[in-house]
Structures are given as C-alpha cells and as structure tokens.
N, CA, C and O atoms as a GROMACS GRO file, in nm:
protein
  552
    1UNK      N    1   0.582   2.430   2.477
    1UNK     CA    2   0.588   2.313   2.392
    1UNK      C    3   0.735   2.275   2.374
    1UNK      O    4   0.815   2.367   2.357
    2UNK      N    5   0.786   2.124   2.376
    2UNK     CA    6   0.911   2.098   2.377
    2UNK      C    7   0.907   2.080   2.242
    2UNK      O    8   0.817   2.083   2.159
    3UNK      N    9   1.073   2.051   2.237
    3UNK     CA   10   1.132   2.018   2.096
    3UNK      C   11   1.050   1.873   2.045
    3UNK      O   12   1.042   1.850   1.924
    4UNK      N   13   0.993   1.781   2.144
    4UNK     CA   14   0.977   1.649   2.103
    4UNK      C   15   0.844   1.652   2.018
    4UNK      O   16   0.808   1.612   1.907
    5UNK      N   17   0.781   1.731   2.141
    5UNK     CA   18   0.624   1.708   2.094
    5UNK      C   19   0.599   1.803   1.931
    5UNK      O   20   0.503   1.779   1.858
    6UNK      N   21   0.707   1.910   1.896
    6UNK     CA   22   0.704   2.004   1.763
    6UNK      C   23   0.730   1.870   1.687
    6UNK      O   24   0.648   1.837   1.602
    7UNK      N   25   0.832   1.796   1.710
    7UNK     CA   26   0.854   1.689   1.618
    7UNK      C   27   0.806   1.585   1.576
    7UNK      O   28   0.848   1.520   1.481
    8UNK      N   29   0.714   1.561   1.643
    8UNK     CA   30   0.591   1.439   1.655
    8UNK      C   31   0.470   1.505   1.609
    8UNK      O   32   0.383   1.419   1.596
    9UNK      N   33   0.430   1.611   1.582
    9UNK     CA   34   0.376   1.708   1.512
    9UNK      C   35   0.383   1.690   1.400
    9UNK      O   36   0.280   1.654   1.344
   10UNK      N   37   0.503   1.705   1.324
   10UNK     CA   38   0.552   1.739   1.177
   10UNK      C   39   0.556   1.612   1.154
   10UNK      O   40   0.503   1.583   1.047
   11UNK      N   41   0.617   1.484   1.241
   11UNK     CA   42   0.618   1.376   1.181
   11UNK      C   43   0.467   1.308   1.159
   11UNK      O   44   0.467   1.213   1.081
   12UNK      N   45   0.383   1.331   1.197
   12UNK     CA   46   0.232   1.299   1.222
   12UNK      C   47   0.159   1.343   1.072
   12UNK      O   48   0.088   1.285   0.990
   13UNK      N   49   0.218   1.476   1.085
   13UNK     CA   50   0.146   1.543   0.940
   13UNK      C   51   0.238   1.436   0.802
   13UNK      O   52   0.186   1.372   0.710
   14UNK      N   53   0.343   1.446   0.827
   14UNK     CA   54   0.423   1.424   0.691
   14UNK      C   55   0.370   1.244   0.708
   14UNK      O   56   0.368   1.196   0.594
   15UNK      N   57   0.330   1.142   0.811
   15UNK     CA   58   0.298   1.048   0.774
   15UNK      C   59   0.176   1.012   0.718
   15UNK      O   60   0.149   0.910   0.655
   16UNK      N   61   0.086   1.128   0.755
   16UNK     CA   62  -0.057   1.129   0.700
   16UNK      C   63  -0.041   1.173   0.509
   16UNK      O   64  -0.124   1.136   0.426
   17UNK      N   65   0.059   1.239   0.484
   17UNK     CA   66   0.048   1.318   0.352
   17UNK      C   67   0.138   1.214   0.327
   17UNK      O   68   0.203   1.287   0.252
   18UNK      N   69   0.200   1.109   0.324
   18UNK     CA   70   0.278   0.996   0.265
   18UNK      C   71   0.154   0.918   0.272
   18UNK      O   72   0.141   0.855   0.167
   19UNK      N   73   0.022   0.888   0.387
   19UNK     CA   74  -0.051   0.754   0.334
   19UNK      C   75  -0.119   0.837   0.254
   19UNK      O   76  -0.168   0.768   0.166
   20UNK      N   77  -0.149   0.963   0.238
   20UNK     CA   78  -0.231   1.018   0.088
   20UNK      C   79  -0.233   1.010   0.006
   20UNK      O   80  -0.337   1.003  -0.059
   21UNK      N   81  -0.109   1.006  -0.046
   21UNK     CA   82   0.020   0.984  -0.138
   21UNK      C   83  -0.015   0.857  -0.188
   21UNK      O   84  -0.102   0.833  -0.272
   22UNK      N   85   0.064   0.773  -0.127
   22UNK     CA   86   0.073   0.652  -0.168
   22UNK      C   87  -0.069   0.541  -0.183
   22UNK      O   88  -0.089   0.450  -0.262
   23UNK      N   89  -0.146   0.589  -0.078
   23UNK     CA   90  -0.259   0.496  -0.070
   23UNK      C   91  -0.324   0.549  -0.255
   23UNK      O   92  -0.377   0.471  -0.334
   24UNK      N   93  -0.303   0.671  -0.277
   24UNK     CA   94  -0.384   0.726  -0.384
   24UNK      C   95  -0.344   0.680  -0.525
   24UNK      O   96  -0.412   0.700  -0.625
   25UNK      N   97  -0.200   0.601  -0.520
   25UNK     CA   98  -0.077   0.580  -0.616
   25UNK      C   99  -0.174   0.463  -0.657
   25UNK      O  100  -0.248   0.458  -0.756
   26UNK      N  101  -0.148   0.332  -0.518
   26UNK     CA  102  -0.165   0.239  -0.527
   26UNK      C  103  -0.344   0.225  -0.599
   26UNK      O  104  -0.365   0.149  -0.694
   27UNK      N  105  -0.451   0.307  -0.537
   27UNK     CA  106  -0.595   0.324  -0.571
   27UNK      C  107  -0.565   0.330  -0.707
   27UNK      O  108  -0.600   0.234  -0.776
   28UNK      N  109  -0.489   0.455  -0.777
   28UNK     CA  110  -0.474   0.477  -0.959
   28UNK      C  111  -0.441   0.311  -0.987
   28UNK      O  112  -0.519   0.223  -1.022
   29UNK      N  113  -0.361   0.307  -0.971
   29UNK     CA  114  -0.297   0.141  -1.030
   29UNK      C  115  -0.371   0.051  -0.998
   29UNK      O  116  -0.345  -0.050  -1.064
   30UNK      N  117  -0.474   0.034  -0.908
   30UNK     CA  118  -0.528  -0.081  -0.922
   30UNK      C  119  -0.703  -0.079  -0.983
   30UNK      O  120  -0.753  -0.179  -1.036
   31UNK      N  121  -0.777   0.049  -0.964
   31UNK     CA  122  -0.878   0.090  -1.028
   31UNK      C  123  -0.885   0.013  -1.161
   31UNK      O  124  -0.992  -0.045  -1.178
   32UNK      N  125  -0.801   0.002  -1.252
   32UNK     CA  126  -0.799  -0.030  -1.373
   32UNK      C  127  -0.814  -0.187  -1.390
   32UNK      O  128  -0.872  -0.244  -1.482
   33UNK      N  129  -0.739  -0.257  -1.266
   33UNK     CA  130  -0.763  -0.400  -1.297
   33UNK      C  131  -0.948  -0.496  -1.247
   33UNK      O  132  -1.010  -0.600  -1.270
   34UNK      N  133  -0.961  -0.349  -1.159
   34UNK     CA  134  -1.092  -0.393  -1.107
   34UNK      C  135  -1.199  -0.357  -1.234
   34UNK      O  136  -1.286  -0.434  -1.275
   35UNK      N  137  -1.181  -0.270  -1.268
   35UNK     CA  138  -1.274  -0.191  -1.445
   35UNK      C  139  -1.236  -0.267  -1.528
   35UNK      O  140  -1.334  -0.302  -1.595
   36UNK      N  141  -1.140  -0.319  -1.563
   36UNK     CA  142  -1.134  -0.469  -1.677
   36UNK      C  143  -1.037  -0.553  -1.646
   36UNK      O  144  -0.924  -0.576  -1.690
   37UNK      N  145  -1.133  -0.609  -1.528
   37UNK     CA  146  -1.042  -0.750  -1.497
   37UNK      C  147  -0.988  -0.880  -1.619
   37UNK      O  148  -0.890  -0.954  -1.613
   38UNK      N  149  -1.070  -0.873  -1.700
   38UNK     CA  150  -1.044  -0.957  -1.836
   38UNK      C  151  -0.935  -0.947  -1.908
   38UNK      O  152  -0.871  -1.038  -1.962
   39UNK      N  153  -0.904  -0.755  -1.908
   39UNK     CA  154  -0.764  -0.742  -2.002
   39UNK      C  155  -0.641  -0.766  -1.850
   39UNK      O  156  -0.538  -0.832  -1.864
   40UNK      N  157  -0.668  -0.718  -1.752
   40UNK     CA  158  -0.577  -0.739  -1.622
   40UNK      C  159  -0.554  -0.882  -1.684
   40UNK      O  160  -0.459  -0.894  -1.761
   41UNK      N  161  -0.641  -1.005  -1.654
   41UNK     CA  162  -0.557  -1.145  -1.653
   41UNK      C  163  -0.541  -1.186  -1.792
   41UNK      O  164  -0.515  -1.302  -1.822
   42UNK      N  165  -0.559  -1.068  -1.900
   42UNK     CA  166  -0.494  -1.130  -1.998
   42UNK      C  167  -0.341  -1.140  -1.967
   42UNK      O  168  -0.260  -1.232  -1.956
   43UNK      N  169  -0.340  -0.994  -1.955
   43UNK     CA  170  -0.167  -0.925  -1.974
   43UNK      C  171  -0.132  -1.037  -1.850
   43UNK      O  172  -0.056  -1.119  -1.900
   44UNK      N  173  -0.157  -1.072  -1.713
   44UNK     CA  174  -0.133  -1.177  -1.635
   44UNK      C  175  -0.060  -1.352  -1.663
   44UNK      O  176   0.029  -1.418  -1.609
   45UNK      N  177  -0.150  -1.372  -1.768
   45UNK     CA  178  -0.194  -1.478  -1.781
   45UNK      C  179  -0.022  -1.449  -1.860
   45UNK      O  180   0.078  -1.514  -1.830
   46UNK      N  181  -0.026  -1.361  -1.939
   46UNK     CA  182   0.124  -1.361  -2.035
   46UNK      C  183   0.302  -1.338  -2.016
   46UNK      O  184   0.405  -1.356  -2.081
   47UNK      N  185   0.256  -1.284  -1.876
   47UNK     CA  186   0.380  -1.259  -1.776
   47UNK      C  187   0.406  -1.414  -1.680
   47UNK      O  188   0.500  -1.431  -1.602
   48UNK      N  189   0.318  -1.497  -1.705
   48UNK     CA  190   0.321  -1.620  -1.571
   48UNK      C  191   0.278  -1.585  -1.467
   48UNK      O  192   0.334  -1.619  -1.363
   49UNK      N  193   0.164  -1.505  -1.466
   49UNK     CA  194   0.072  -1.514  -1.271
   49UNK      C  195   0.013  -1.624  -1.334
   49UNK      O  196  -0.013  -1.651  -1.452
   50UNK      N  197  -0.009  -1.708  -1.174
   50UNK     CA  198  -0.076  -1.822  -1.192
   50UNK      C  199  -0.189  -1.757  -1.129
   50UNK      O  200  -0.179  -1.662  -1.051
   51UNK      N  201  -0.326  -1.825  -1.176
   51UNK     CA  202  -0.433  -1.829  -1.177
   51UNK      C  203  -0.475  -1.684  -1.210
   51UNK      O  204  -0.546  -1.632  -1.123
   52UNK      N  205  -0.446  -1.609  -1.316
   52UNK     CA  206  -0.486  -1.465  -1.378
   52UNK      C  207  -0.603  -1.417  -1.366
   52UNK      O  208  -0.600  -1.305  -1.316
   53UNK      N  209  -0.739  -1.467  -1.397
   53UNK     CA  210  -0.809  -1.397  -1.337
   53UNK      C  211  -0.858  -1.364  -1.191
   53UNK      O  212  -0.906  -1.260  -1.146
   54UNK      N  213  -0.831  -1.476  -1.137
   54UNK     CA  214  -0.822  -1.484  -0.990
   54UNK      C  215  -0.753  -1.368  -0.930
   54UNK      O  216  -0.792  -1.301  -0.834
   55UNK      N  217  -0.643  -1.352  -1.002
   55UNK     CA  218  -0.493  -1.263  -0.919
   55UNK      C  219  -0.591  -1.112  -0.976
   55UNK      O  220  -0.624  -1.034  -0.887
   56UNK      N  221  -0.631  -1.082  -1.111
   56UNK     CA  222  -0.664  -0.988  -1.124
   56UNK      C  223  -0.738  -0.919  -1.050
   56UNK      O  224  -0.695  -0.809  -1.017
   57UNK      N  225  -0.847  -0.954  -1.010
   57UNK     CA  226  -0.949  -0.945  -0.877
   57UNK      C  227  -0.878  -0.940  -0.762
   57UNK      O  228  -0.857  -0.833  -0.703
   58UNK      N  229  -0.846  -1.028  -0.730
   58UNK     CA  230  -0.763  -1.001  -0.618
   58UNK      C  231  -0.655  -0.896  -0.597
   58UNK      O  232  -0.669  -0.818  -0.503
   59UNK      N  233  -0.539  -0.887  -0.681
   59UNK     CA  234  -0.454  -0.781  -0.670
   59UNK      C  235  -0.540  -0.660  -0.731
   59UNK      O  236  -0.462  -0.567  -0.750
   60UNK      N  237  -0.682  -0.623  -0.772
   60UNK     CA  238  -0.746  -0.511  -0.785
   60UNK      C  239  -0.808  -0.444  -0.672
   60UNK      O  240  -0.816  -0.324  -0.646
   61UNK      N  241  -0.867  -0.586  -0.586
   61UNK     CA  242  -0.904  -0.557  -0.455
   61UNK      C  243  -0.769  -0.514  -0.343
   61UNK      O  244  -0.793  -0.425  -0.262
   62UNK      N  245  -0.663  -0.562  -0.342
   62UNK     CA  246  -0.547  -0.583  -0.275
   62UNK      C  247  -0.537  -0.419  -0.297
   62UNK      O  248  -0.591  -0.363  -0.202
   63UNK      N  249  -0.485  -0.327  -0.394
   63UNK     CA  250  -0.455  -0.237  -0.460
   63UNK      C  251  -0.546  -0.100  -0.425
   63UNK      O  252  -0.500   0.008  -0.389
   64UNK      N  253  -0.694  -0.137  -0.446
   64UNK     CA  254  -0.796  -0.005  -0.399
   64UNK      C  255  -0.824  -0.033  -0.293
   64UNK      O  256  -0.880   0.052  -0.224
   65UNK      N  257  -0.795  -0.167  -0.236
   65UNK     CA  258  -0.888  -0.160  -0.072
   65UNK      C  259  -0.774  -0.104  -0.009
   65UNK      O  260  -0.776  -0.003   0.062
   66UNK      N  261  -0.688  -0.164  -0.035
   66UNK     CA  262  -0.558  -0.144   0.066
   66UNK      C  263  -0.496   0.039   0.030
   66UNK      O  264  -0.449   0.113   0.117
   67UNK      N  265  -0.512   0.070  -0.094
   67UNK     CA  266  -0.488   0.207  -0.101
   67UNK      C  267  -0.571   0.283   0.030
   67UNK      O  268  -0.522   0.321   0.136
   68UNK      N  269  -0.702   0.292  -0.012
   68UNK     CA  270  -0.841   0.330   0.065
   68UNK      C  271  -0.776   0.291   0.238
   68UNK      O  272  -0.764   0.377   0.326
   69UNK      N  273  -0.750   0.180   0.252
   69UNK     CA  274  -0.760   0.152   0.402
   69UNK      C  275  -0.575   0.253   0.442
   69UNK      O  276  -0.583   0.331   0.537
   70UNK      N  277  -0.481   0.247   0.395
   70UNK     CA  278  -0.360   0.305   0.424
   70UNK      C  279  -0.424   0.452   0.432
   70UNK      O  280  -0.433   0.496   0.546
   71UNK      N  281  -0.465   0.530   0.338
   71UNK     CA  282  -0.536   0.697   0.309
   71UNK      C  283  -0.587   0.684   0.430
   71UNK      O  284  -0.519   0.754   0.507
   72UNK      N  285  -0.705   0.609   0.508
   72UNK     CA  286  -0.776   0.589   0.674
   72UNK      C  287  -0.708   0.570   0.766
   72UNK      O  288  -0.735   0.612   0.879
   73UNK      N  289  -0.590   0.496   0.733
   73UNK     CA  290  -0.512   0.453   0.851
   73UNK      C  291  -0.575   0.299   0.919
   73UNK      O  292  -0.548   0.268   1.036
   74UNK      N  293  -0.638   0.234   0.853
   74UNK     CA  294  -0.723   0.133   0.914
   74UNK      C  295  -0.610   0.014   0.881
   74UNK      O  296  -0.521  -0.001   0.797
   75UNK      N  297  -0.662  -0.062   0.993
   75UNK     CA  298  -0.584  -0.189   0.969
   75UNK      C  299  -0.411  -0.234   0.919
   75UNK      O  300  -0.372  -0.340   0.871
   76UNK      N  301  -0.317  -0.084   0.957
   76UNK     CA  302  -0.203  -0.020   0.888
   76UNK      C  303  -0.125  -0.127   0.886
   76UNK      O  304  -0.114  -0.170   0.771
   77UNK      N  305  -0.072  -0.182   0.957
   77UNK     CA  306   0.018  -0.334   0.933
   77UNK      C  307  -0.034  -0.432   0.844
   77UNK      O  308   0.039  -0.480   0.758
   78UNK      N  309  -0.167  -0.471   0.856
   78UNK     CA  310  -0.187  -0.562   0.752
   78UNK      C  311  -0.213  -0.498   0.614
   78UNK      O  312  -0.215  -0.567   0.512
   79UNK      N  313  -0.231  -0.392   0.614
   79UNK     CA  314  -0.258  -0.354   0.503
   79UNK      C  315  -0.108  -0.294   0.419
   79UNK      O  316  -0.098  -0.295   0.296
   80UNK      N  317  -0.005  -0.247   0.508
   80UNK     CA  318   0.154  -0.240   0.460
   80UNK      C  319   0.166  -0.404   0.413
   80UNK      O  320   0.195  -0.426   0.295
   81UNK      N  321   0.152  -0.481   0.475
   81UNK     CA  322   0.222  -0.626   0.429
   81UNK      C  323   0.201  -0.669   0.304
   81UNK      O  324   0.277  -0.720   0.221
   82UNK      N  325  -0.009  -0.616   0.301
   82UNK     CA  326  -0.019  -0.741   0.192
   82UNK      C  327  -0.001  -0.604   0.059
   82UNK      O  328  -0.001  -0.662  -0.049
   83UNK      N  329   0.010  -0.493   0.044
   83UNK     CA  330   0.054  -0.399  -0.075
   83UNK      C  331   0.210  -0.412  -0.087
   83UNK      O  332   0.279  -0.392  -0.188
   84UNK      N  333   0.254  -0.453   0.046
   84UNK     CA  334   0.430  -0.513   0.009
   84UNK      C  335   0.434  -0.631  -0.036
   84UNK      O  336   0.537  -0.663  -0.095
   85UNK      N  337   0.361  -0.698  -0.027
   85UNK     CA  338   0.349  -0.799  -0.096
   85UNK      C  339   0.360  -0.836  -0.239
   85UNK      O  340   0.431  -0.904  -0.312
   86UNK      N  341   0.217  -0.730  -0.246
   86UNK     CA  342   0.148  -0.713  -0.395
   86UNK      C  343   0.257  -0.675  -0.511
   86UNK      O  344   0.255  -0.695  -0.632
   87UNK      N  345   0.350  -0.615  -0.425
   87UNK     CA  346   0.418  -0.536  -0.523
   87UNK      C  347   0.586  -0.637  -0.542
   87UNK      O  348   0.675  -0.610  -0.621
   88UNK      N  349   0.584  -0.756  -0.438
   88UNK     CA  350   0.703  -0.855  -0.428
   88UNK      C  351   0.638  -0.929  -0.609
   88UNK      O  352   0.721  -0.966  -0.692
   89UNK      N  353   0.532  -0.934  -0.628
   89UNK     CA  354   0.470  -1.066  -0.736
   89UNK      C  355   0.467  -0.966  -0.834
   89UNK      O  356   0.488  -1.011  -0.947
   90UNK      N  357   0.445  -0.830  -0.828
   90UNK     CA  358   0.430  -0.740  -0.955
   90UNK      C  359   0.615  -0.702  -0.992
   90UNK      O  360   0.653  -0.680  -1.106
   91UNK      N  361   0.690  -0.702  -0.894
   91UNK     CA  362   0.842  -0.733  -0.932
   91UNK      C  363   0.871  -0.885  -1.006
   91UNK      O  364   0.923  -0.897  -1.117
   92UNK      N  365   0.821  -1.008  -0.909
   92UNK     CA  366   0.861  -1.110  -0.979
   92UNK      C  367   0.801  -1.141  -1.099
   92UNK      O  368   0.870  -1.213  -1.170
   93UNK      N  369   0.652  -1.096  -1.160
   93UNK     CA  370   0.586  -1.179  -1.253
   93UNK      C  371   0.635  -1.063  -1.382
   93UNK      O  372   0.674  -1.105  -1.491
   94UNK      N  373   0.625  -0.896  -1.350
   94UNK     CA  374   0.610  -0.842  -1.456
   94UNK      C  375   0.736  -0.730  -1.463
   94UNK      O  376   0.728  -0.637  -1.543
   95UNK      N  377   0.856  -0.747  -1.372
   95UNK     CA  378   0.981  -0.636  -1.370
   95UNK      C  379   1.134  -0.718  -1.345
   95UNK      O  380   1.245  -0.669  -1.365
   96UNK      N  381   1.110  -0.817  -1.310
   96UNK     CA  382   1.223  -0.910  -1.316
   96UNK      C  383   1.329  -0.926  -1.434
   96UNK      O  384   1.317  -0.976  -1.546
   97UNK      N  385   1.443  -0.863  -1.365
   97UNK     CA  386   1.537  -0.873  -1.459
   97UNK      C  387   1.541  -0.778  -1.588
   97UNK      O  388   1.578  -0.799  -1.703
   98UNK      N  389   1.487  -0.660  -1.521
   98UNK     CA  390   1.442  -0.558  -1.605
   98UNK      C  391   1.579  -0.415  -1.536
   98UNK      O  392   1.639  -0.425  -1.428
   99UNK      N  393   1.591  -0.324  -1.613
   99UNK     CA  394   1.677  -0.224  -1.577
   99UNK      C  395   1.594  -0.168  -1.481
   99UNK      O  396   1.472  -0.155  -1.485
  100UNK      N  397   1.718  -0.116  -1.342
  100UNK     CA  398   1.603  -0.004  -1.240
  100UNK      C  399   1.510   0.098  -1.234
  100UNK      O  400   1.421   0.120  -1.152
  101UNK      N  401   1.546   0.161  -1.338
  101UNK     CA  402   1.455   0.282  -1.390
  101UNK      C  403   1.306   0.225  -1.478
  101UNK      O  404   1.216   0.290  -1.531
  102UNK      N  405   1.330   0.056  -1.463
  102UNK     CA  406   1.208   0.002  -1.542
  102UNK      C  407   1.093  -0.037  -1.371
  102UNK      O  408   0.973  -0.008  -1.366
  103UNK      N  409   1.160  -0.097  -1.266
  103UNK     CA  410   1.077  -0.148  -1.157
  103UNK      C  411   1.128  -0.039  -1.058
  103UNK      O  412   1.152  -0.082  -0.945
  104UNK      N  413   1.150   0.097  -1.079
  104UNK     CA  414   1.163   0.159  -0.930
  104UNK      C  415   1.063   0.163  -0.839
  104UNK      O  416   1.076   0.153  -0.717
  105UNK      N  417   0.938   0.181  -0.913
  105UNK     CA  418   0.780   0.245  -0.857
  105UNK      C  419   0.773   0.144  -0.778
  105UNK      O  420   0.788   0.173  -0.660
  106UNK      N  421   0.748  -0.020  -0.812
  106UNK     CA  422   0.718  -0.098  -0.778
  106UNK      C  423   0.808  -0.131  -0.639
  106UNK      O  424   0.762  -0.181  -0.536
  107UNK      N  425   0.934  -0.094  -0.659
  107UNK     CA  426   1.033  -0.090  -0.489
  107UNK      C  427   0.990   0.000  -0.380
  107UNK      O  428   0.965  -0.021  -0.261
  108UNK      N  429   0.989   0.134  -0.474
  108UNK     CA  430   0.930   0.256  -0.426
  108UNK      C  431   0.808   0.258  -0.302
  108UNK      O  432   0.809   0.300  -0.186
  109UNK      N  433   0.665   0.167  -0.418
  109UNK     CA  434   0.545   0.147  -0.309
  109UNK      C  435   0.562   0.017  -0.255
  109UNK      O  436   0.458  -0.013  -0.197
  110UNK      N  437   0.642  -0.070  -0.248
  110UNK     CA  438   0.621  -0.205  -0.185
  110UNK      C  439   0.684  -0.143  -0.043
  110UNK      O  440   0.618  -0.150   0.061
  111UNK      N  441   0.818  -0.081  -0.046
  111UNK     CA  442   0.884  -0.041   0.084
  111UNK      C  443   0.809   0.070   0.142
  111UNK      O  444   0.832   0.065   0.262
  112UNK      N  445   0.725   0.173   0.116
  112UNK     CA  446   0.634   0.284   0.164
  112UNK      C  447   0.561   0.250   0.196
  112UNK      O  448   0.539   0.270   0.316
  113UNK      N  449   0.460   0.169   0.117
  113UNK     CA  450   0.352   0.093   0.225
  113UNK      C  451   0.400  -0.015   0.367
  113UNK      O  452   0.361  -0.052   0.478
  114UNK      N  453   0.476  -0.024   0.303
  114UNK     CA  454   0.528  -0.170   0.417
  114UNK      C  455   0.547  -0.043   0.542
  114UNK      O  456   0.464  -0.026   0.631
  115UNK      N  457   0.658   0.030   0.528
  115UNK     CA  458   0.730   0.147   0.626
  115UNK      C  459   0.578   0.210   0.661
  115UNK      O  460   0.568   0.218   0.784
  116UNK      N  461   0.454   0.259   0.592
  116UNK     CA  462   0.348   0.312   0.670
  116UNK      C  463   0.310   0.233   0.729
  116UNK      O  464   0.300   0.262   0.848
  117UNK      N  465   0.272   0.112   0.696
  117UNK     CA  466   0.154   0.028   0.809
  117UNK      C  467   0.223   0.053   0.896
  117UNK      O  468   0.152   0.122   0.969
  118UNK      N  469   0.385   0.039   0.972
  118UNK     CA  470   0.430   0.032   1.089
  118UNK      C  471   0.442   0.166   1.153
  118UNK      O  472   0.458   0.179   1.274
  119UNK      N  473   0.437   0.222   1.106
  119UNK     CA  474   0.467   0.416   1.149
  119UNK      C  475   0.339   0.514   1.094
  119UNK      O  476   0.376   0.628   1.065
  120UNK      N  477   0.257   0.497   1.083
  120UNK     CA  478   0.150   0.577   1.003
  120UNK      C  479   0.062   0.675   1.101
  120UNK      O  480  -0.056   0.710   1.100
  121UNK      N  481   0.158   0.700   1.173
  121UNK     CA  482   0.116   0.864   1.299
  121UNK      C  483   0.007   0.860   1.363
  121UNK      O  484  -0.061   0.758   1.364
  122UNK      N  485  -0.026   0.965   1.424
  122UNK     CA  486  -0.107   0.998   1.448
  122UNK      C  487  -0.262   0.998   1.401
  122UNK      O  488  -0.359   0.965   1.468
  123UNK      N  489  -0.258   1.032   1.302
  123UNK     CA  490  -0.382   1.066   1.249
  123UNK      C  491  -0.485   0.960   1.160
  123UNK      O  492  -0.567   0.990   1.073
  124UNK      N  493  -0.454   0.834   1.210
  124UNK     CA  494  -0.500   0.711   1.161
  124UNK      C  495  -0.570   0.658   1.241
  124UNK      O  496  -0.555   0.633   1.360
  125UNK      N  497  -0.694   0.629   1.129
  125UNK     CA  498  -0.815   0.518   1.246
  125UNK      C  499  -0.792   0.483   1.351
  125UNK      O  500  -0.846   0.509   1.458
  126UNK      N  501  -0.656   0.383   1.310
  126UNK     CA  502  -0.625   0.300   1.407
  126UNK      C  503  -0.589   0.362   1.518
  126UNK      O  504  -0.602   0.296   1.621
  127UNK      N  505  -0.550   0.467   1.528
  127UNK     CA  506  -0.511   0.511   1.651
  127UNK      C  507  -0.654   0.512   1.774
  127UNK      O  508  -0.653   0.506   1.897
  128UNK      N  509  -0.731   0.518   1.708
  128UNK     CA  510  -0.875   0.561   1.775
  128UNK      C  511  -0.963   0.429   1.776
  128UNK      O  512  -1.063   0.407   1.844
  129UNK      N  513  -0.914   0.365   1.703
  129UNK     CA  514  -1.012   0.207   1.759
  129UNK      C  515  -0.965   0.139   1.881
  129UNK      O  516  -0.853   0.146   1.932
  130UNK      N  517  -1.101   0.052   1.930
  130UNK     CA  518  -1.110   0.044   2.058
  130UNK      C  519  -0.993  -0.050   2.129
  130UNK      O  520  -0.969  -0.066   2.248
  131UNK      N  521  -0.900  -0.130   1.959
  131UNK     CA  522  -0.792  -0.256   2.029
  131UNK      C  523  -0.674  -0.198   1.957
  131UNK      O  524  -0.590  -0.266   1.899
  132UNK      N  525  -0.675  -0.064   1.964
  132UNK     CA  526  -0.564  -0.001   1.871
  132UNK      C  527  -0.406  -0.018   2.006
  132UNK      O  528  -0.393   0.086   2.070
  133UNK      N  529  -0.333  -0.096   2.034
  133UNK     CA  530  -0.214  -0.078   2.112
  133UNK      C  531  -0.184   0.024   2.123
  133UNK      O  532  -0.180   0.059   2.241
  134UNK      N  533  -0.150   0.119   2.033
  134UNK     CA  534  -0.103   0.198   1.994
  134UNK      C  535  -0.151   0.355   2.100
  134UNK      O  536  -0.078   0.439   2.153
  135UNK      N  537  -0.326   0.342   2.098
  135UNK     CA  538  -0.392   0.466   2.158
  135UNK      C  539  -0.335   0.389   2.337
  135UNK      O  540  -0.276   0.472   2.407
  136UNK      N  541  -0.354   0.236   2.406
  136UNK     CA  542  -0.335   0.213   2.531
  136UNK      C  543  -0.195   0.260   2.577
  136UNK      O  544  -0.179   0.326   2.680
  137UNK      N  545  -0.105   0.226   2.503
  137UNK     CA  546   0.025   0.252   2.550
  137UNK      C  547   0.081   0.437   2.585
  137UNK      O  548   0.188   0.458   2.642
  138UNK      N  549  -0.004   0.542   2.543
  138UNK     CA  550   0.010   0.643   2.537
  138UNK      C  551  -0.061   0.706   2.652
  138UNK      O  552  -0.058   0.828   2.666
   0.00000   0.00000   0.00000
C-alpha cells in the first residue's frame, strides 16, 4: 500500500465524520423550526426575513433535509450551496453586525457544508449513483 492510497483512506474517513458532524449540527438547528414553525416566523418576522413563515418552512426543510442528505452524501454540491446559503441569510437577517464570538457557528457551518458538498470522500451516495462523475472518472 502506498503513501497516497493510506492518505485517501484517512481523508475519506475524516470527510465522512465531518458530514456526521455537521449534517447532525445543522438537523439540531433546524428540527425546531420545522416543530414550531409559528414561533420560527415569529422571531423571523422580527429580525426582517421577508416572507417568515414561508422562510420558516423552508429554512426548516433547507436545515433537516440538507443535514440528512450531507450525513448520506446525496446530492453533496447542491446540498453544500443551499446550507451555505442558509446560513449567508441567518448571518444577514439575525448576526449582522454582531461581535464574532456572537455569528462564528453560523461562518463555521456555512463554509463546512459548502467545503463538504465539494470534497465529501469516499463514502457518499453519490459516489455510487449511476450519474455520480465522480465514481466514472476513477
């Protein structure tokens, strides 16, 4: 066994235990807006998201699906974008202009998810579905 393939090994494992991680972060944090979407677009509605209950649902779905699908490895790019996303409007609507130690989390999972969808190893769905680039090129 070469030095490369030991390293593509460890990096495989440590990207699977980062989407565990994080997909599980993002699932905690958004569980709650899907269980009372009502108080979600209150607190919404009071920060300036436009259309609050809408966003609540949506960034609840955004949050557990996309946790759930990063933990699988399914769909890893779109699902890095739109939790980097999620977390660009949870900086602008509810951490803006706030001290760093107030929005780190929110930098924290917007750049980790974003960095998994594109690198998320080995051990992801996607590697194994039938239009995965990823499994042809290998």
């Amino acid at each position: 066994m070469n030095e490369q393939s030991s390293s593509l090994r460890v990096g495989d494992f440590t990207s699977l235990l980062a989407r565990l991680v994080v997909g599980g972060v993002f699932i905690y944090h958004g569980w709650p807006k899907l269980a009372d979407p009502g108080a979600t677009a209150e607190f919404f509605g009071m920060v300036g998201v436009p259309m609050p209950q809408v966003a609540a649902v949506v960034g609840g779905l955004v949050e557990v699906g996309g946790g759930a699908a990063l933990i699988l490895g399914f769909a890893l790019p779109v699902v890095g974008i739109l939790l980097a996303l999620e977390m660009v409007g949870a900086y602008v609507f509810a951490h803006a202009g706030q001290a760093f130690s107030e929005f780190e989390l929110v930098v924290v999972l917007g750049a980790a998810a974003l960095a998994l969808g594109f690198s998320g190893g080995r051990f992801a769905l996607d590697r194994i579905l039938p239009w995965s680039r990823r499994r042809r090129q290998e």
